[in-house]
C-alpha positions in Angstrom: 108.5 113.7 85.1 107.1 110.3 86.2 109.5 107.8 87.9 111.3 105.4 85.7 110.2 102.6 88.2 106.5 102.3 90.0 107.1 104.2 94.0 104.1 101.4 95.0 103.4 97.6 94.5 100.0 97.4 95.3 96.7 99.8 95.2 93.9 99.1 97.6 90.6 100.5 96.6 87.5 101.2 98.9 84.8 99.8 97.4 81.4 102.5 98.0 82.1 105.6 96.8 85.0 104.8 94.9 84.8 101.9 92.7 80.7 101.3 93.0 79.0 104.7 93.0 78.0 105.3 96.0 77.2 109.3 96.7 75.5 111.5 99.7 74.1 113.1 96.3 71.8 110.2 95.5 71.0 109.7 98.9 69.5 113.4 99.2 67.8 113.2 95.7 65.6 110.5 97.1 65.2 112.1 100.4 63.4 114.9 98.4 61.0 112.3 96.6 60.0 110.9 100.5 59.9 114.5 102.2 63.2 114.3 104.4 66.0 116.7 104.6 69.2 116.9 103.2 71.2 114.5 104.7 69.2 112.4 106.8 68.6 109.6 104.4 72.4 109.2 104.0 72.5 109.5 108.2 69.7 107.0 108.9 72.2 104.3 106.9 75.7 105.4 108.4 75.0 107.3 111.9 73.7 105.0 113.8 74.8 102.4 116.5 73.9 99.5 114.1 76.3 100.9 111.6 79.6 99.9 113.3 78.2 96.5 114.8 77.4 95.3 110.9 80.6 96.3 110.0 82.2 94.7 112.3 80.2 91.5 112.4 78.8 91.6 115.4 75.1 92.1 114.0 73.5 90.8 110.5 72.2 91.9 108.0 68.1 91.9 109.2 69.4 93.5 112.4 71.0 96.6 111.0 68.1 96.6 108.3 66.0 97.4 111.1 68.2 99.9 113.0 67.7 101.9 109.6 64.0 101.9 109.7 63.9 103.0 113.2 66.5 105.5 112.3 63.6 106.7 109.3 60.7 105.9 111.6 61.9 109.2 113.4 60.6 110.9 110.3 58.2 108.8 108.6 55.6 106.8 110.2 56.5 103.2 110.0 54.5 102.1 107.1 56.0 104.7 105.1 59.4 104.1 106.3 58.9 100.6 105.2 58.1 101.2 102.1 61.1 104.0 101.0 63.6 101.4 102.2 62.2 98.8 100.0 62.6 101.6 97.0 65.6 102.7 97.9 67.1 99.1 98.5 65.4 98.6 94.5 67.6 101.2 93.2 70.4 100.5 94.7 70.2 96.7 93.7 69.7 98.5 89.8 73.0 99.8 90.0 76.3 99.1 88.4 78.4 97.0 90.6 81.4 98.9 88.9 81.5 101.9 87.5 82.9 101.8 84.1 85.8 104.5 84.5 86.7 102.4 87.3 86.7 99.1 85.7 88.9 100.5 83.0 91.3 101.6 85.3 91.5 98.6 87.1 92.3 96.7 83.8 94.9 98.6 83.3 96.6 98.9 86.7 95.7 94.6 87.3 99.0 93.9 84.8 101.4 96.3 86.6 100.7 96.0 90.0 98.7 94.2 92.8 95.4 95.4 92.9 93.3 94.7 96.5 89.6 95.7 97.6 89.3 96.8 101.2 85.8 97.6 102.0 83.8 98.4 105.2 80.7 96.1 104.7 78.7 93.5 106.6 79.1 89.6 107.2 78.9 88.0 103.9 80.1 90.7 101.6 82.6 89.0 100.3 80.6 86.1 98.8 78.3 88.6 97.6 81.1 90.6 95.8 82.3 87.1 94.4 79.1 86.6 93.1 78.5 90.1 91.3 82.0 89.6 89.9 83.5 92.5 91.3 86.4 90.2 93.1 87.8 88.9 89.6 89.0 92.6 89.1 91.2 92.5 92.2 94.4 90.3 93.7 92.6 90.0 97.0 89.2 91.2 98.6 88.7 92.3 102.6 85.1 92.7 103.4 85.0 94.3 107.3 82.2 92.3 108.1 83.7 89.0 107.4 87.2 90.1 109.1 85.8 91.5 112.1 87.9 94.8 112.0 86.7 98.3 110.2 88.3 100.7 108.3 89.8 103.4 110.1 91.5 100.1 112.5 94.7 100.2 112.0 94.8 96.0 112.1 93.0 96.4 108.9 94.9 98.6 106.6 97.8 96.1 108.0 95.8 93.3 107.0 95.2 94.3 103.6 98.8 94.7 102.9 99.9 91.4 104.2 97.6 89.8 102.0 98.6 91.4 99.0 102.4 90.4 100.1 103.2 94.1 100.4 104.6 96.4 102.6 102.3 99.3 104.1 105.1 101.5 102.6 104.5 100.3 99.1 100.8 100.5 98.9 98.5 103.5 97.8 95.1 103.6 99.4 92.2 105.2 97.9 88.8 106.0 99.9 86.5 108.7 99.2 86.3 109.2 103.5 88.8 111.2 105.0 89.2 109.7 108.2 89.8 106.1 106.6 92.6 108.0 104.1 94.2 109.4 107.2 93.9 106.0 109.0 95.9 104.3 106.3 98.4 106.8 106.5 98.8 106.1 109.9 100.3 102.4 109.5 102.8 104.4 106.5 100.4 103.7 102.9 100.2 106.5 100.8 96.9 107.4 100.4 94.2 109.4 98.0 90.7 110.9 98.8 88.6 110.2 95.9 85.1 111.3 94.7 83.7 109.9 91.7 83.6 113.5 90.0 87.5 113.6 90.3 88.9 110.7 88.6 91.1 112.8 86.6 92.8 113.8 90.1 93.2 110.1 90.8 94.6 109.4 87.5 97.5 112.4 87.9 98.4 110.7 91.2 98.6 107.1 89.8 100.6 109.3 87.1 103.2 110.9 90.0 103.4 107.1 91.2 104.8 105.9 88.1 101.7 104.0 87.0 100.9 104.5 83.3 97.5 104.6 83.3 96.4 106.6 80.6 96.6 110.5 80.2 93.9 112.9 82.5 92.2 116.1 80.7 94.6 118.6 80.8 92.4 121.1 82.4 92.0 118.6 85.6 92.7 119.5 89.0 96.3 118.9 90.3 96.9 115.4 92.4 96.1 115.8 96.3 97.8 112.2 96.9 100.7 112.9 99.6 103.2 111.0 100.4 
């Protein structure tokens, strides 16, 4: 049975991957259109020395732009690399900044509890999340980039909370990375590994939270949320 009381006063969603579609599926469906592997489309954006430094504001936008194409360039020839990061950067701009399921949720949970955004992005993420309207859905917004701490920092999961008025204690966390779920566990959050073909798992442990957020198909999977 559900707790007669909410356990948590505040969730804090990661932003890719949980509430704007953002899926190493998609990235190796368009890998197969340009002739790469599995996986190295989705590597050329996140495993490389220019990923951190964006995310932690030490380098802009153009420069890890082009620590991508050198990261494709390995592959491609540079004309060609040039030209699948302008298609992929087109599709990408196409998408939903929310995905629906998501934005329903978040209507519902915005009257209960304190909702927060706490994204690993680049310098100016923020403004650009103000101006796609994602930040009206949430209490408060962190973008990485314009903090100068990342997700799995500690000071940042900390930083989240304190902005929200919250307690780590009281807050759940949801990511679809493990090591960020683990890192906000660290400082005391509760904490949920999502991926946008579970919802109904995220729903049963909003559910176990005592946050009435609507009923999950019955044949979902069990909540993995711990504690």
């Amino acid at each position: 049975m559900p707790p007669s009381a909410p356990l948590v006063d505040a969730v804090i969603f990661d932003y890719g991957g949980v509430v704007r579609r953002e899926d190493p599926a998609d990235f190796d469906a368009f890998a197969r259109g340009i002739g790469l592997p599995p996986g190295r489309l989705w590597a050329a954006f996140h495993d490389i020395p220019e990923y951190e430094a964006s995310r932690t504001g030490r380098l802009d936008a153009a420069g890890y732009r082009a620590g991508v194409l050198r990261a494709l360039a390995a592959y491609l020839d540079p004309a060609e690399a040039e030209r699948a990061l302008d298609a992929w950067e087109a599709l990408r701009h196409a998408d939903r900044p929310v995905e629906p399921e998501m934005e329903a949720l978040l209507v519902r949970l915005r009257p209960i509890v304190r909702l927060g955004l706490l994204s690993n992005a680049g310098s100016g993420a923020h403004a650009r999340l103000d101006a796609l309207g994602v930040s009206d859905l949430f209490d408060d917004v962190v973008t990485s980039g314009d903090v100068g701490l990342a997700k799995p920092d500690p000071r940042i999961f900390r930083l989240a909370a304190r902005r929200l008025g919250v307690e780590p204690a009281r807050c759940l966390f949801v990511d679809d990375t493990d090591r960020h779920v683990e890192g906000a566990r660290g400082v005391g959050m509760r904490a949920h590994h999502h991926h946008r073909l579970r919802h109904a798992e995220l729903l049963r442990a909003l559910a176990a939270l005592g946050l009435p957020v609507g009923d999950p198909p019955a044949d979902a999977l069990p909540a993995r949320e711990s504690p």
